[in-house]
Each structure stands twice: as C-alpha cells, then as structure tokens.
N, C-alpha and C positions, 0 to 999 in steps of 0.2 A: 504494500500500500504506500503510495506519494503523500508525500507531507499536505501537501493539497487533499488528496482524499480523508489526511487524519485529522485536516481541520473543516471537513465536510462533514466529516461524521460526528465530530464535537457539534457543529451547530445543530443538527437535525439532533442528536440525542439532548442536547440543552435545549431545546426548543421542547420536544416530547416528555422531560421530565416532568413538566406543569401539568398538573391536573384540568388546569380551566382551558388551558393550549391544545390539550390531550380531547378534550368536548367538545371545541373550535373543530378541528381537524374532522372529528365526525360529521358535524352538520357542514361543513363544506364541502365533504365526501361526497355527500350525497346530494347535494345540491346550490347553488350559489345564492348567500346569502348576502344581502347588505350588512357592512359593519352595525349600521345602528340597529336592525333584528338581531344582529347578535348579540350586541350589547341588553338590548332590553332583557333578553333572557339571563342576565348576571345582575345577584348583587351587588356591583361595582358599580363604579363612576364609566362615561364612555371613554374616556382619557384612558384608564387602566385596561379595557375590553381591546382599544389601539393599539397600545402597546403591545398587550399579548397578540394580537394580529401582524403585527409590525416584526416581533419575532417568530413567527411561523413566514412569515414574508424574507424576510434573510435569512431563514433558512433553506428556504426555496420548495416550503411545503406548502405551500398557496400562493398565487396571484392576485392579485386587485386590477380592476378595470375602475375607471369613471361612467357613469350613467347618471348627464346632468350632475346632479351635486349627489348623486350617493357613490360611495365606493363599494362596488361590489366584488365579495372574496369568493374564488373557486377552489378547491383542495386538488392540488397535482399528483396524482395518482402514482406516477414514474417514480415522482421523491420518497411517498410511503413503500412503492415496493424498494428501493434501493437501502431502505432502512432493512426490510425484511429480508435483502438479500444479506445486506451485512453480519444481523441475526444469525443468519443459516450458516453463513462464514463461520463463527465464533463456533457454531454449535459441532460444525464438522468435523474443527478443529479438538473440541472436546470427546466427539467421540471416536474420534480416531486413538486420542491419549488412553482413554477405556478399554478401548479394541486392545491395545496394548498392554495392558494391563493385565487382562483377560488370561492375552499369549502368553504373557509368563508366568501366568499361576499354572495353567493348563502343563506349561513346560517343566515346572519346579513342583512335582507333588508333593505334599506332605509327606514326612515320614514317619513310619509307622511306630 
C-alpha cells in the first residue's frame, strides 16, 4: 500500500468512526438527500450536521451538488466498497496467519 493509499484509508476510516457520519452515509446510500433533511433528522445544530457532511465529503464518501440554494448529498458507492475491500485485505491477511497456525499444530502433535 502507497502512503497515498494509507492516508486514504485514514480518512474514510476517520470519517466512519462517527456514529452520526456512520447514519449520514446510510440515508445517502440510499438516496440523495439535502443537507438541511438531514440535518432536521439530528439533535444538533445545522453547522454541526455540515461538518459531519463536510467530513464524509473529504473523504470522498459522498458528493454535494447545488440545486438553487440547497446542497444536495449523494453516498459514492465505489468509496464504501473500497473501504470493504480494505476490510477483506486485513481479514485475509489474518486468516492466512491462522491457516498457519493451524499447519503447525497439525505438524507438531502433542506428545503422548
């Protein structure tokens, strides 16, 4: 992995550790929402709903468009699976060390 890819993968996983980030990212999955509908939906100020859109926005898990004066957010599909392939990376890599693991218990019996 390029140091570019390991500060790609810091943003999307800092971006996704937030929980309200983490609920963002669903409703824009599934459909593009205006910031201020999403905002409504948080007890928060829309300043603070921004920002956590602004950070899923550098991380390059959603886009904003203008429509007139609302901003409308859509969730990039490619950035969530490139998180999920990352996942599968780590996971491969752990169970490949298992696998190994495995082989050398299989190779080393106990004795009797």
């Amino acid at each position: 992995m390029t140091e570019e890819d390991e500060g790609r993968a810091d943003a999307l996983f800092h971006a996704l550790a937030d929980r309200t980030r983490r609920a963002i990212m669903r409703r824009v999955l599934a459909g593009e929402h205006s910031v201020s509908a999403l905002a409504a939906e948080y007890d928060m100020s829309f300043a603070a709903v921004q920002k956590h859109v602004a950070v899923l926005e550098r991380a390059g898990l959603l886009t904003k468009r203008r429509n007139g004066r609302e901003q409308l957010a859509s969730g990039d599909v490619a950035a969530v699976r490139s998180v999920a392939s990352m996942l599968v990376e780590l996971e491969d890599i752990w169970r490949g060390r298992i696998a190994r693991i495995d082989e050398l218990i299989k190779e080393d019996p106990p004795c009797p």
